[in-house]
C-alpha positions in Angstrom: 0.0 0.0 0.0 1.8 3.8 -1.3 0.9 6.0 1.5 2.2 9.6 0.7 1.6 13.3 1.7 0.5 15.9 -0.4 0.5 19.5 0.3 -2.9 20.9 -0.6 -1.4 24.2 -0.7 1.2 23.3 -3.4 0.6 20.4 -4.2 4.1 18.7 -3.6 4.3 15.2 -2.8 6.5 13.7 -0.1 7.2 9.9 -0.9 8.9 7.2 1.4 12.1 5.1 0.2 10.7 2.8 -2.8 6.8 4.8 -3.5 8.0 6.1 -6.7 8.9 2.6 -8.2 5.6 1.5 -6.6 3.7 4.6 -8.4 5.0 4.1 -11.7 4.1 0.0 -11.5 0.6 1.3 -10.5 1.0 3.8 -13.3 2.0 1.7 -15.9 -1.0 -0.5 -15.0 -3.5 2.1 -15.4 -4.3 3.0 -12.0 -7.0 6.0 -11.7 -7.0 6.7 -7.7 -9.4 6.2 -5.6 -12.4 8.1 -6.1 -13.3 8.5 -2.5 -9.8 10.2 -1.7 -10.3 12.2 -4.4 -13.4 13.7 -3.3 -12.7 13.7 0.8 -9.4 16.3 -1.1 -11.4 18.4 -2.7 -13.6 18.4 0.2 -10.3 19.3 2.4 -9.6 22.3 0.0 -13.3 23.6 0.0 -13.2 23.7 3.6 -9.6 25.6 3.8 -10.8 28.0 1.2 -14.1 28.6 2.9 -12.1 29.2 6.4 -9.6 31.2 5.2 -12.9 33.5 3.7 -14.4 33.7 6.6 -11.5 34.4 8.9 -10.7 37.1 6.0 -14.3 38.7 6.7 -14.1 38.9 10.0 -10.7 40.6 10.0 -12.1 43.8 7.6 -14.8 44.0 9.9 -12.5 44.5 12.7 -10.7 46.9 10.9 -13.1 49.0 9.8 
């Protein structure tokens, strides 16, 4: 199993010794991802975006 992290922010990747070789196995097989990671990212992002909107609202109000 290739566990890896991804930065949402810029969406580097940080493998372990030996995930590359494993990706580009999976790769060469076709693999597509997982659908269910896939939408628990984008999920992830929405979320940080609609945070950072909100905290960014709040902080012109205080500064009005």
């Amino acid at each position: 199993m290739l566990l890896s992290l991804v930065c949402l922010s810029c969406s580097g990747v940080w493998l372990d010794q030996g995930e590359l070789e494993g990706l580009k196995t999976k790769s060469e097989k076709g693999f597509h991802g997982d659908a269910t990671e896939k939408a628990l990212e984008k999920w992830e992002e929405m979320v940080k975006r609609n945070r950072e909107s909100v905290f960014n609202r709040f902080i012109r109000k205080l500064t009005r």
